[in-house]
gemmi code that builds the backbone of each chain (N, CA, C; Angstrom):
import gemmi

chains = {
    "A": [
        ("UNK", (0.843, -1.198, 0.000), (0.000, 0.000, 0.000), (0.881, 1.252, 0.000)),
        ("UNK", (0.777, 1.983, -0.725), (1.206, 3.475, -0.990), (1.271, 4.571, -0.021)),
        ("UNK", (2.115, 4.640, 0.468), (2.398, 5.676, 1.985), (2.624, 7.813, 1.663)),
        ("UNK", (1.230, 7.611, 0.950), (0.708, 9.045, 0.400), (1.131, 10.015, 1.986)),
        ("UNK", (0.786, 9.439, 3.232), (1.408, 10.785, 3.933), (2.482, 11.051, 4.095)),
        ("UNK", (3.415, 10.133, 4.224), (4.731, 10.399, 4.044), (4.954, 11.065, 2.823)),
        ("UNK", (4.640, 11.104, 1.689), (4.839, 11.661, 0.794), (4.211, 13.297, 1.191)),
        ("UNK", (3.104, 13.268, 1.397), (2.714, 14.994, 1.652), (3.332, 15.441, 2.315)),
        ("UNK", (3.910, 14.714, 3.803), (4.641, 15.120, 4.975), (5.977, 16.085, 4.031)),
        ("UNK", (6.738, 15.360, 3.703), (8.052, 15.899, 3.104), (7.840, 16.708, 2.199)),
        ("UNK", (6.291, 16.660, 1.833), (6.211, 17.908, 0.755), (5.855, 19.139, 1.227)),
        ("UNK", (5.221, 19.207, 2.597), (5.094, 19.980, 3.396), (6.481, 20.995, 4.482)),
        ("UNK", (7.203, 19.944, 4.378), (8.628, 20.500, 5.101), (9.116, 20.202, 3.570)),
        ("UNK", (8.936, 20.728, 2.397), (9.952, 20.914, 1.775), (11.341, 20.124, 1.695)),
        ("UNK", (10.966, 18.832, 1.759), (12.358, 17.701, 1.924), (12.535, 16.950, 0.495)),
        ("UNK", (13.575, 16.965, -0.057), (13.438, 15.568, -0.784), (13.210, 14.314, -0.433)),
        ("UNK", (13.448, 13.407, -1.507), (13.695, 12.145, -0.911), (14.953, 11.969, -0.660)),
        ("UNK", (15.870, 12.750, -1.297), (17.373, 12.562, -1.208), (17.619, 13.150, 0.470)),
        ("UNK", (17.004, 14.437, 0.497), (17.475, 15.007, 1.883), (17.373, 13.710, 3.099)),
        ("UNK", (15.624, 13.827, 2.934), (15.033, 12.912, 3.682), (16.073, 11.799, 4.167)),
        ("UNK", (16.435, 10.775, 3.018), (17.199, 9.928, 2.917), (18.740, 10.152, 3.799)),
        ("UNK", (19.175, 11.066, 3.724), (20.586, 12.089, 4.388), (20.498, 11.765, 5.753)),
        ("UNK", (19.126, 12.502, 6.473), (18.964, 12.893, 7.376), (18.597, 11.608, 8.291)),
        ("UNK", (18.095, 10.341, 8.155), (17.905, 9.409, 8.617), (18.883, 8.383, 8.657)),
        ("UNK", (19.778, 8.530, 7.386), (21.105, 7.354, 7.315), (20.514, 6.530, 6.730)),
        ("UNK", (19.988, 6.586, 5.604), (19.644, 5.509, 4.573), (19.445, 6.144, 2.857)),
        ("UNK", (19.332, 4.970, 2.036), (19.711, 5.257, 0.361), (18.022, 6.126, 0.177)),
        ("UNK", (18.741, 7.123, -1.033), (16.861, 7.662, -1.314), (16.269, 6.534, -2.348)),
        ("UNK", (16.519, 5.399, -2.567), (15.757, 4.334, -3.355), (14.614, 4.131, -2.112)),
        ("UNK", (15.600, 3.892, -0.912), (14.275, 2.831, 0.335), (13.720, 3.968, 0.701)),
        ("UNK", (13.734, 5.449, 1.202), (12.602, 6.542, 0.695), (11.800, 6.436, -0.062)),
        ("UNK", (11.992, 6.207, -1.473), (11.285, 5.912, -2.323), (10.104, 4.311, -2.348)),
        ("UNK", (11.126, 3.700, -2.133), (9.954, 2.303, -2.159), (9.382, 2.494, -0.904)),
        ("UNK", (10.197, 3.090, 0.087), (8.945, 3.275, 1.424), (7.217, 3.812, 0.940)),
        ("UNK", (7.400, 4.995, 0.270), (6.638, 5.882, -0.327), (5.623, 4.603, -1.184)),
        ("UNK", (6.178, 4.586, -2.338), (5.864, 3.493, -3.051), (4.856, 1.936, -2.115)),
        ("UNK", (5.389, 1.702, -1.217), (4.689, 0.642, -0.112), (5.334, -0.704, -0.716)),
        ("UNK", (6.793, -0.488, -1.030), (7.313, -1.616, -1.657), (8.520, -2.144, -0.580)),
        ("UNK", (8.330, -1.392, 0.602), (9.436, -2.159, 1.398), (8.593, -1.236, 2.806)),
        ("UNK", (8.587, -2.614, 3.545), (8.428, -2.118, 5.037), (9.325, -2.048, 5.997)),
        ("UNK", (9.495, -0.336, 6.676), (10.788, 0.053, 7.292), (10.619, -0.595, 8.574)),
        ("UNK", (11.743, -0.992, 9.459), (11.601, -1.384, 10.585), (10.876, 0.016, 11.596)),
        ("UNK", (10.875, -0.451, 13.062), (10.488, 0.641, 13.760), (10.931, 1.742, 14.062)),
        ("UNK", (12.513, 1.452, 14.297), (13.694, 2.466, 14.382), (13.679, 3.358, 13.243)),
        ("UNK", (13.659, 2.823, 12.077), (13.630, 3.430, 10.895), (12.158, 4.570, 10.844)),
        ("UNK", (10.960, 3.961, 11.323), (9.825, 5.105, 11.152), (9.935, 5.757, 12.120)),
        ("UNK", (10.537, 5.503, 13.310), (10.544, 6.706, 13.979), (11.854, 7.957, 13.838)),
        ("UNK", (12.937, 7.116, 12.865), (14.131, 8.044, 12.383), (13.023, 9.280, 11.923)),
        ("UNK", (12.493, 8.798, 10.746), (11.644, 9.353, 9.849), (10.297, 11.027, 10.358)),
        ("UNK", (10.246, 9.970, 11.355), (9.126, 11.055, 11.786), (9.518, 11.571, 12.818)),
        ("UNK", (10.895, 12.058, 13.296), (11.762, 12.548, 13.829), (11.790, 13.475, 13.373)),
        ("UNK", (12.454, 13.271, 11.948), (12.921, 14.162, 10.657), (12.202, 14.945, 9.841)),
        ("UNK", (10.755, 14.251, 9.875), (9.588, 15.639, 9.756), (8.285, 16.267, 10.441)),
        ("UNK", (9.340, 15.784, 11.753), (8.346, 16.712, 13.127), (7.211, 15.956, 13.078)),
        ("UNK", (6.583, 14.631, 12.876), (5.703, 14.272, 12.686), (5.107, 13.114, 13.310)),
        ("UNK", (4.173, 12.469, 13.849), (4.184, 10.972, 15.159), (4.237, 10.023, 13.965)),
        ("UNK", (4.347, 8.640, 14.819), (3.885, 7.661, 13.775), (2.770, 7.340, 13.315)),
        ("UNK", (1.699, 8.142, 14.503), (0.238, 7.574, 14.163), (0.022, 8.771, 12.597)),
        ("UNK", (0.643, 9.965, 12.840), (0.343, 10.615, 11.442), (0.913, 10.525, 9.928)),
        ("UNK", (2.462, 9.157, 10.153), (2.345, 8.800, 9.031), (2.368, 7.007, 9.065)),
        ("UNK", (2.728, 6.761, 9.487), (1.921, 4.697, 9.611), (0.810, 4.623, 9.596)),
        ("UNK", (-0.097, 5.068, 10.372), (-1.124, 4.113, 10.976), (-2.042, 4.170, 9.719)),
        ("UNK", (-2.537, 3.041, 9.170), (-3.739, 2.787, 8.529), (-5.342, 2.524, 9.328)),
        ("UNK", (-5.912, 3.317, 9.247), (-7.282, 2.918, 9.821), (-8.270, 1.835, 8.742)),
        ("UNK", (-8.432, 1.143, 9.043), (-9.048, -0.309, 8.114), (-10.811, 0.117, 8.062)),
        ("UNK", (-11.258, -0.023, 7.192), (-12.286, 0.432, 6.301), (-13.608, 0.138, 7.499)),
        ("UNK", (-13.783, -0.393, 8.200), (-14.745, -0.808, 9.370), (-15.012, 0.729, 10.257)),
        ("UNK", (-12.998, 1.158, 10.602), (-13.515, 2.137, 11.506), (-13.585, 3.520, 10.934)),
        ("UNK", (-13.170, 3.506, 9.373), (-13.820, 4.564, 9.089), (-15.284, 5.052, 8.655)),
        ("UNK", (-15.508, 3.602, 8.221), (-17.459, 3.726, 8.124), (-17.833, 4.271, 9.674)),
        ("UNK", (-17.562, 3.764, 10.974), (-18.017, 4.121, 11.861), (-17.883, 5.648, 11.965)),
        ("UNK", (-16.643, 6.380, 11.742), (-16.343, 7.323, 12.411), (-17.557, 8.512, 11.311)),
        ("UNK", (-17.709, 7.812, 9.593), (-17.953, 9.181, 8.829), (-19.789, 8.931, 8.971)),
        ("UNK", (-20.186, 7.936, 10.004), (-21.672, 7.620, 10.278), (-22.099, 8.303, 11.237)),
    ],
    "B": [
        ("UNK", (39.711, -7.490, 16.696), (39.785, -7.354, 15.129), (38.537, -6.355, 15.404)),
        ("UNK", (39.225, -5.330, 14.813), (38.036, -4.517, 14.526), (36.766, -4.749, 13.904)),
        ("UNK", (35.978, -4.875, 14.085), (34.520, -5.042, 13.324), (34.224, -4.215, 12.172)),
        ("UNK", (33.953, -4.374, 11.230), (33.645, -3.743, 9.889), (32.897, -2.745, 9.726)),
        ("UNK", (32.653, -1.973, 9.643), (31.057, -1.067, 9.892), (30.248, -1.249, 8.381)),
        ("UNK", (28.999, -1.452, 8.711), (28.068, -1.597, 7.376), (27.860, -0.127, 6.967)),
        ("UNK", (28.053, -0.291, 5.263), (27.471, 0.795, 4.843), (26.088, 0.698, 3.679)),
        ("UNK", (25.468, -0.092, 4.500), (24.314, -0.137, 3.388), (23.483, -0.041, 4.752)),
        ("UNK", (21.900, 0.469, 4.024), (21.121, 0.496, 5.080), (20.166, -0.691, 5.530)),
        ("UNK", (19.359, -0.535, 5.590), (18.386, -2.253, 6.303), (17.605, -2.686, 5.496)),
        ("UNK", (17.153, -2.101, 4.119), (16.453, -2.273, 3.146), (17.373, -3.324, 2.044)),
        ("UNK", (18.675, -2.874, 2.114), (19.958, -2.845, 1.244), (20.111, -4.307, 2.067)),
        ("UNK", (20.342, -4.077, 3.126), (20.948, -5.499, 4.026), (20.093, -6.722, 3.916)),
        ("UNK", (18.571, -6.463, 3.898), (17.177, -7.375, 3.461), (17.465, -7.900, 2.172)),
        ("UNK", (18.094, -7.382, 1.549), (17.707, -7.778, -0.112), (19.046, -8.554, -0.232)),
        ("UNK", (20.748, -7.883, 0.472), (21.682, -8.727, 0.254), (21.401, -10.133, 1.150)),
        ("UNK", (20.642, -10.253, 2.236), (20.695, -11.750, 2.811), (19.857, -12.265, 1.891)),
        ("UNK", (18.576, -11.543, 1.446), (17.709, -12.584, 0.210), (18.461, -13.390, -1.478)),
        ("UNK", (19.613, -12.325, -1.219), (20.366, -13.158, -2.476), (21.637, -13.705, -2.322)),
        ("UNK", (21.938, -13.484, -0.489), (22.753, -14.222, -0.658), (22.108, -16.034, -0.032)),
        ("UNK", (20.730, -16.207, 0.539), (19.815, -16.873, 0.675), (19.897, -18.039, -0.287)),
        ("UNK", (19.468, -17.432, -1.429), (18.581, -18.081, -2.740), (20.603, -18.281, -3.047)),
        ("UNK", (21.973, -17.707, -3.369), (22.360, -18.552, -3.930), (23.294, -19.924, -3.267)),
        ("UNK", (22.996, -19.667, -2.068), (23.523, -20.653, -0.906), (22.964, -21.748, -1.413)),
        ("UNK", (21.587, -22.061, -1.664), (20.292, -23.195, -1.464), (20.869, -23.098, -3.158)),
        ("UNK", (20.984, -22.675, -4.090), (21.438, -23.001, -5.155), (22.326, -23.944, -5.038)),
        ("UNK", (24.100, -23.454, -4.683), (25.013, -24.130, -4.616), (24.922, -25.340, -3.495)),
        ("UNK", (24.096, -25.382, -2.415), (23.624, -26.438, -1.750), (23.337, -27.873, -2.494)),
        ("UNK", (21.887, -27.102, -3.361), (21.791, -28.422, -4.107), (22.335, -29.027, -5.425)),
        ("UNK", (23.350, -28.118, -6.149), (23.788, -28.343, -7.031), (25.197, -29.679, -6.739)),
        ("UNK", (25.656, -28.657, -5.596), (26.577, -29.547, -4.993), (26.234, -31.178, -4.676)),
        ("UNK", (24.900, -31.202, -4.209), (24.586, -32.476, -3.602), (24.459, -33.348, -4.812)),
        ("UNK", (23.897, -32.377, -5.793), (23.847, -32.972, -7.412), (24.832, -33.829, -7.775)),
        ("UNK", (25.908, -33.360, -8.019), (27.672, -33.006, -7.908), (27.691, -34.142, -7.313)),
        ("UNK", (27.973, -34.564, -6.227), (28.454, -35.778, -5.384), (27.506, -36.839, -6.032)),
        ("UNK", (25.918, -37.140, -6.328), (25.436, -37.984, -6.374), (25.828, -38.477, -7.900)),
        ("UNK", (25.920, -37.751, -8.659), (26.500, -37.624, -9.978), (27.691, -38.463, -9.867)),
        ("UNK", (29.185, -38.025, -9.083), (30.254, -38.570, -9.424), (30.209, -39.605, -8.663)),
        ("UNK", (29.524, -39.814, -7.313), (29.790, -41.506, -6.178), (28.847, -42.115, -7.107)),
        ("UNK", (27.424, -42.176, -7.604), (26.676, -43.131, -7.638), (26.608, -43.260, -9.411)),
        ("UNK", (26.284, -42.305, -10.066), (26.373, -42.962, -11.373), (28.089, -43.044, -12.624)),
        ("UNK", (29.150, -41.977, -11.496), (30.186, -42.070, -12.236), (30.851, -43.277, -11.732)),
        ("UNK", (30.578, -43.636, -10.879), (31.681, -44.714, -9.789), (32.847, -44.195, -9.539)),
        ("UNK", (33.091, -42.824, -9.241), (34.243, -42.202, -8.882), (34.757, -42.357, -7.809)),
        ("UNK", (36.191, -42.864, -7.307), (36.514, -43.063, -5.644), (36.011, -41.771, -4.839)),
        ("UNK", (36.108, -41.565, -4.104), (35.912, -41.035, -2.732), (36.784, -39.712, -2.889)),
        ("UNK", (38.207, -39.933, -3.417), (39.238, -39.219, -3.122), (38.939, -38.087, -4.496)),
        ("UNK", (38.259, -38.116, -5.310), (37.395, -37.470, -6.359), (36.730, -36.690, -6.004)),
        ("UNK", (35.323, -36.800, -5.226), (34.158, -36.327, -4.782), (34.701, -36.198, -3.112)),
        ("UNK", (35.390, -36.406, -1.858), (34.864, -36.310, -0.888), (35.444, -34.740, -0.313)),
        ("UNK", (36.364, -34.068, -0.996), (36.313, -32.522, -0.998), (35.414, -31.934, -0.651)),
        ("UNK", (34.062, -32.241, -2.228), (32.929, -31.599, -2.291), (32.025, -32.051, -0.986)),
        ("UNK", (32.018, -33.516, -1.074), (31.148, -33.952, 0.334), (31.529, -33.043, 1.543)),
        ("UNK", (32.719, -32.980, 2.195), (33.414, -32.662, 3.306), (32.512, -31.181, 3.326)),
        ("UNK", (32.723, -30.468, 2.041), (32.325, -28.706, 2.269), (30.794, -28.733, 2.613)),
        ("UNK", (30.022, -29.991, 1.697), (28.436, -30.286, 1.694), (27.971, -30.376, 2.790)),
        ("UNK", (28.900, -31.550, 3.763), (28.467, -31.511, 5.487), (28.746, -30.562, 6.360)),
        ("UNK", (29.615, -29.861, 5.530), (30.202, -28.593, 6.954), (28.959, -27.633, 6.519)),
        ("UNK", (28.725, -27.436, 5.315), (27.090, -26.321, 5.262), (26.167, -26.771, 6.261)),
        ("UNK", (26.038, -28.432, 5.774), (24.729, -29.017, 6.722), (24.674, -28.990, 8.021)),
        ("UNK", (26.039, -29.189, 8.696), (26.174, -28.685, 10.070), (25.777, -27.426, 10.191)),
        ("UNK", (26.541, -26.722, 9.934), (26.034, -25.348, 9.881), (24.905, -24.382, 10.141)),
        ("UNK", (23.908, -25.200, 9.488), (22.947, -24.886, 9.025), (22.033, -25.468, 10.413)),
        ("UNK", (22.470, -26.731, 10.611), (21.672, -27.372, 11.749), (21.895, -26.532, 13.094)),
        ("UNK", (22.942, -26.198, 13.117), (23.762, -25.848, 14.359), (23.168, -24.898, 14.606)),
        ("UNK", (23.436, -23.806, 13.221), (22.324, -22.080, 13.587), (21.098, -22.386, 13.665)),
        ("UNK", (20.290, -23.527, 13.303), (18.947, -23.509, 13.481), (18.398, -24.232, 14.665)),
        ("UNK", (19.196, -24.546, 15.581), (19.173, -24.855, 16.924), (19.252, -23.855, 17.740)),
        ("UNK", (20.401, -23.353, 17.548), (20.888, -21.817, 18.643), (19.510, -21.149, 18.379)),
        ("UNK", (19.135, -20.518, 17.313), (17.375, -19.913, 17.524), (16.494, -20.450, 17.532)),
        ("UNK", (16.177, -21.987, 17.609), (15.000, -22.327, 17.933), (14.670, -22.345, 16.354)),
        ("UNK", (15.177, -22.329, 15.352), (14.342, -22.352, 13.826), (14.060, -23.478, 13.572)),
        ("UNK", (12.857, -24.148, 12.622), (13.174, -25.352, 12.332), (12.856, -24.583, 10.557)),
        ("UNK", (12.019, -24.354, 9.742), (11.562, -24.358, 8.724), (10.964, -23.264, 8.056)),
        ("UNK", (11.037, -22.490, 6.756), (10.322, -21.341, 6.245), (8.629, -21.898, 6.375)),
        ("UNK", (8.598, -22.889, 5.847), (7.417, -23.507, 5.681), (6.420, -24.290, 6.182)),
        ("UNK", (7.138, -25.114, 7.290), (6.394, -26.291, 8.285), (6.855, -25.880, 9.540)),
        ("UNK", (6.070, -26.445, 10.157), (6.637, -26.644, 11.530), (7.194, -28.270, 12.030)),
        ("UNK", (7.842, -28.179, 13.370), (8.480, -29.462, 13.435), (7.077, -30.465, 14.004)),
        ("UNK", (6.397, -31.255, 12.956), (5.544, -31.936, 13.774), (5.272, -33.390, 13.704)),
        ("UNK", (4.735, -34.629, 13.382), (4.931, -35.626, 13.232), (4.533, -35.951, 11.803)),
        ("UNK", (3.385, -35.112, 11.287), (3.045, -35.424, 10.175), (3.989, -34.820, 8.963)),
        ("UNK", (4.877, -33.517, 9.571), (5.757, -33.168, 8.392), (6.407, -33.920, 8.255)),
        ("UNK", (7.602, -34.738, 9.702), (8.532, -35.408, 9.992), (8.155, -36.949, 8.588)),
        ("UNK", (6.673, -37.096, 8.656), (6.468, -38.936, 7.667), (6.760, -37.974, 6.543)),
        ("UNK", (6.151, -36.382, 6.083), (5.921, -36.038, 4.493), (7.354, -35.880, 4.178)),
        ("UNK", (8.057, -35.254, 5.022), (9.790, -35.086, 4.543), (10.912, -36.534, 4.212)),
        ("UNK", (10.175, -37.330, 5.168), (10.989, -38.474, 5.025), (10.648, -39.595, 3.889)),
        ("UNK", (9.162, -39.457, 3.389), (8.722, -39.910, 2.493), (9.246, -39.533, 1.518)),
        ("UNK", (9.473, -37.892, 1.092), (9.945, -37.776, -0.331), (11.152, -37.768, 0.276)),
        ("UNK", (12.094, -37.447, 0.753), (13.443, -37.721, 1.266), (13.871, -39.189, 0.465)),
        ("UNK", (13.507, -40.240, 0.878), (13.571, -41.525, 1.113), (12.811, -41.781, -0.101)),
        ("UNK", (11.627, -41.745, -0.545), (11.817, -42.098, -2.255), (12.434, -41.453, -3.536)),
        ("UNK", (12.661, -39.781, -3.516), (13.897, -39.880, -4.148), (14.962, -40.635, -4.045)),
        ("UNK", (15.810, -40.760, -2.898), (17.066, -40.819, -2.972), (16.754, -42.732, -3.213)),
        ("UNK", (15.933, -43.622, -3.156), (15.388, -45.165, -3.387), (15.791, -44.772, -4.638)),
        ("UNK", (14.727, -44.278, -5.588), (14.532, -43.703, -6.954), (15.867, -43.662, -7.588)),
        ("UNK", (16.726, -42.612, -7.181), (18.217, -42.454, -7.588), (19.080, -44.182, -7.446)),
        ("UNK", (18.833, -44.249, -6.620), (19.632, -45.874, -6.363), (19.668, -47.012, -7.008)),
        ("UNK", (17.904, -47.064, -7.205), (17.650, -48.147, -8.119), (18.304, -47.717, -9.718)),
        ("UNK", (18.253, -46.544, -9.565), (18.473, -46.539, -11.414), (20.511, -46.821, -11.168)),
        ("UNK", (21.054, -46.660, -10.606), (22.193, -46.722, -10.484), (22.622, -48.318, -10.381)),
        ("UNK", (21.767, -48.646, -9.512), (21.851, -50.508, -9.465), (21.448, -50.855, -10.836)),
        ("UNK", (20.782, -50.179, -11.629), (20.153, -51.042, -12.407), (20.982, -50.979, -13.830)),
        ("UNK", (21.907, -49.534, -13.476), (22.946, -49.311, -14.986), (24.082, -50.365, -14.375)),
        ("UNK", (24.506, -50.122, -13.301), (26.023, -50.968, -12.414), (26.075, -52.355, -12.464)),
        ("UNK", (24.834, -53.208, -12.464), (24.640, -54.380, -11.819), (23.474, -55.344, -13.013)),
        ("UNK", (24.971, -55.664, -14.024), (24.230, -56.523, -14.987), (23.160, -57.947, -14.499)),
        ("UNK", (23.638, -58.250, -13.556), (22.560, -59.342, -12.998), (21.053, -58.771, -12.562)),
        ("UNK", (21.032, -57.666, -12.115), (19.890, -56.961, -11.980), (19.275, -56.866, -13.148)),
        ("UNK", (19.734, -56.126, -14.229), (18.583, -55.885, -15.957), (17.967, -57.150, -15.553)),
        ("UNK", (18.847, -58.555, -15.161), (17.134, -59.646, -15.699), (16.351, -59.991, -14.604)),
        ("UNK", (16.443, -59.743, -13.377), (15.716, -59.582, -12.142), (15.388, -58.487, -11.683)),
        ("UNK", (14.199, -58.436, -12.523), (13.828, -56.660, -11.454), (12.643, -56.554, -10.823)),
        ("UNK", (12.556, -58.184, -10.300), (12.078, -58.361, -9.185), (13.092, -58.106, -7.725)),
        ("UNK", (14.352, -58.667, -8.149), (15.268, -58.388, -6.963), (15.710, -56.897, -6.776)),
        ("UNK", (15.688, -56.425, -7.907), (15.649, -54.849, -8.166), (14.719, -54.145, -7.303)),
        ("UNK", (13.495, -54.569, -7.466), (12.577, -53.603, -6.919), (12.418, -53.806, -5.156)),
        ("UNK", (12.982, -55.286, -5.177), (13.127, -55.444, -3.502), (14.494, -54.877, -2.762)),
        ("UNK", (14.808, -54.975, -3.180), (16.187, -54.048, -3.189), (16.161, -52.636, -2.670)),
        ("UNK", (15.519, -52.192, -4.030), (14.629, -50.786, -3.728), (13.982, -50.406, -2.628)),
        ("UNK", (12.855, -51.209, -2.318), (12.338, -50.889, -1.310), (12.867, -51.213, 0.272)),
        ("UNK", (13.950, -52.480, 0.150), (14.498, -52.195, 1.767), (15.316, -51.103, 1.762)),
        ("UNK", (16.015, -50.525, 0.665), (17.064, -49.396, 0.924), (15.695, -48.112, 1.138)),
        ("UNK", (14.605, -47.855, 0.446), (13.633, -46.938, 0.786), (13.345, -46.959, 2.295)),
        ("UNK", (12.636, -48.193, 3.021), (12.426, -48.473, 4.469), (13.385, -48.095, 5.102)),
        ("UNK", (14.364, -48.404, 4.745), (15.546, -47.894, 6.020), (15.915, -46.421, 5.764)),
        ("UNK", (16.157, -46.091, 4.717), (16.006, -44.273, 4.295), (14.767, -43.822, 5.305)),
        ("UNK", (13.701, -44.126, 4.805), (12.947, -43.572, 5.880), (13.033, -43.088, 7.392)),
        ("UNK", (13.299, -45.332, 7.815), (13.335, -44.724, 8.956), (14.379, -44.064, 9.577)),
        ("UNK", (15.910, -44.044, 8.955), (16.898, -42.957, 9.164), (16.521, -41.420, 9.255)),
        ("UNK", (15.904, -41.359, 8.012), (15.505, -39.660, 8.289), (14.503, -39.372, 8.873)),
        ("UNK", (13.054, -40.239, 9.474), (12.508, -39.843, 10.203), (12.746, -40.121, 11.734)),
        ("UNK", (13.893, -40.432, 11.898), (14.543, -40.256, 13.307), (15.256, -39.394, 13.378)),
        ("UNK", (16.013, -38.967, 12.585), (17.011, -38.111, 12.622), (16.076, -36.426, 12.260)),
        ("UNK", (14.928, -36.052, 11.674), (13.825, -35.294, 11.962), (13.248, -35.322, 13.442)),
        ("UNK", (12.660, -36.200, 13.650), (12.368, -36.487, 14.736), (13.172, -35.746, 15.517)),
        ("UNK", (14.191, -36.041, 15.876), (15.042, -35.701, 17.125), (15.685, -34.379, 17.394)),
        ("UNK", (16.238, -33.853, 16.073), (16.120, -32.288, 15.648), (15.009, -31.995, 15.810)),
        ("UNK", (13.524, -32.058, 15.319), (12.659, -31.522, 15.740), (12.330, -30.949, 17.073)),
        ("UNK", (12.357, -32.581, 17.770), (11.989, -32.082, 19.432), (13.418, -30.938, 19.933)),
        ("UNK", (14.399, -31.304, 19.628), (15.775, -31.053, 20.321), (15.416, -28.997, 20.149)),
        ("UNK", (14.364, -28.834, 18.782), (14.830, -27.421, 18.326), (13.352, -26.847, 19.343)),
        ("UNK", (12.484, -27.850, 19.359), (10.988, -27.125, 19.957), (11.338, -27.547, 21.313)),
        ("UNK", (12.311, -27.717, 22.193), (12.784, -27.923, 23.584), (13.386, -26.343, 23.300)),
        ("UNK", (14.457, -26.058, 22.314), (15.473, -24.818, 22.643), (13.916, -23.659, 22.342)),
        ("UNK", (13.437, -23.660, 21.633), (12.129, -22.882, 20.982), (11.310, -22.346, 22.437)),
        ("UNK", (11.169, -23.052, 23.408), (10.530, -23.515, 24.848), (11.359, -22.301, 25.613)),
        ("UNK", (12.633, -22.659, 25.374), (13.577, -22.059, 26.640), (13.698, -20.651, 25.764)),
        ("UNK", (13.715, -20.285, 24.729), (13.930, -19.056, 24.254), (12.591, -18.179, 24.809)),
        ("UNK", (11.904, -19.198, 24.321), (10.289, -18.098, 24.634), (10.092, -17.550, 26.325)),
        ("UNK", (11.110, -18.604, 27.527), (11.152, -18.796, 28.971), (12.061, -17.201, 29.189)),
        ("UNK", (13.050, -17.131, 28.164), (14.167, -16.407, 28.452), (13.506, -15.079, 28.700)),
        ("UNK", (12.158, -14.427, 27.735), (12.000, -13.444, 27.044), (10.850, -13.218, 27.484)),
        ("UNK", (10.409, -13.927, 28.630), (8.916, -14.041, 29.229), (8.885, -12.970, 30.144)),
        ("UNK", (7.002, -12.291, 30.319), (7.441, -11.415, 31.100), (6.814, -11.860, 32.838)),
        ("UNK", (7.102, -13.130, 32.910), (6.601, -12.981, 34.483), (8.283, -13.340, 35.097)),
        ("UNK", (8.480, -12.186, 36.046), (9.556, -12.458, 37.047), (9.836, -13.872, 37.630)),
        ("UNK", (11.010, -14.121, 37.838), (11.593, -15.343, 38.251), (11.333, -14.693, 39.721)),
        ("UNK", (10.864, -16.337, 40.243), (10.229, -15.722, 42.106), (11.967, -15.636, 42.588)),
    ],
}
model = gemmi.Model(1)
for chain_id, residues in chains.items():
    chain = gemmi.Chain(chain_id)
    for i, (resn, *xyz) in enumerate(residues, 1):
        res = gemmi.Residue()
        res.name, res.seqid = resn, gemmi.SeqId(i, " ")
        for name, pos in zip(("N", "CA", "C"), xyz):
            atom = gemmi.Atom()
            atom.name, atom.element = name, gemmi.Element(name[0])
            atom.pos, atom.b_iso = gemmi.Position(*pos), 0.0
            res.add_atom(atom)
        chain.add_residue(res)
    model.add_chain(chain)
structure = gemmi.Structure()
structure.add_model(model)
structure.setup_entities()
């Protein structure tokens, strides 16, 4: 699955993927496939991340599964 | 000795154990290929092939040894009684399978009895079996005993 907030996040602080990538200690490919939802980062790694753009994990991990958003938009 | 420092990251490190994974289990079985090739259908001495054997068992140790220290047994099964008959079954009729055809190129008295052929076959199958389903067996329990004490190590109720 496609990790669209991470993507807005860094577009919001103005980061690349390259910076991004700098600033955590990792290649901007696994930025990229992070983004992409083609590689899942360990924990250390998402919280490098959302370190790096001021941001929790619940605002860029967490998926809410289709049950509790019917509840919440009812 | 100084320790090396990695310069790849954990994405990079995932993908080098996945290929270096897949070509281990390559050269694993090619190798085993290799030996069955030159002992059983080349009739090559020992002093030919037991190089390759020697490196073949030091993997297999290896392999057993690290999958003890963590408690691993399998990507795919678990250690249980019914895998222990399915592994030893095809275990033990391949390697029957391979034998007979080797008896049957080696051992001109065999082409005209293959009635004695096929009995042949099947006590070397029975005892294949029950070799490897003891020797499963016992790794099994030996790894779901260490599996026991790992899970004891990491538990969260205090030792009184």
């Amino acid at each position: 699955m496609k990790n669209i907030k991470l993507k807005v996040a860094r577009a919001e602080n103005d980061i690349s993927q390259e910076e991004l990538a700098k600033r955590v200690g990792v290649t901007r490919q696994t930025i990229g496939m992070i983004e992409a939802g083609k590689f899942n980062p360990s924990l250390q790694l998402c919280i490098a991340i959302c370190k790096a753009l001021g941001k929790t994990l619940n605002d860029l991990f967490w998926e809410e599964n289709d049950n509790e958003k019917n509840e919440k938009s009812s | 000795m100084k320790k090396m420092k990695k310069v790849v990251d954990e994405r990079q490190e995932l993908e080098l154990y996945k290929i270096e994974h897949l070509c281990f289990w390559i050269v694993f079985w090619l190798l085993l290929g290799s030996i069955i090739v030159q002992s059983m259908f080349l009739n090559a001495p020992f002093s030919q092939w037991g190089f390759e054997w020697t490196i073949f068992m030091i993997s297999c140790g290896g392999v057993i040894v690290g999958c003890y220290k963590k408690g691993q047994w399998d990507f795919y099964s678990k250690p249980t009684t019914k895998n222990y008959l399915i592994y030893s079954l095809i275990g033990a009729g391949a390697f029957a399978i391979i034998y007979a055809i080797t008896l049957y190129m080696n051992h001109a008295y065999l082409k005209g009895h293959l009635l004695a052929l096929g009995s042949l076959t099947l006590l070397i199958f029975a005892l294949l079996f029950a070799l490897i389903f003891v020797a499963l067996f016992v790794s099994g329990t030996l790894i779901k005993k260490r599996q026991k004490k790992l899970e004891d190590q990491f538990s969260d109720h205090d030792p009184q």
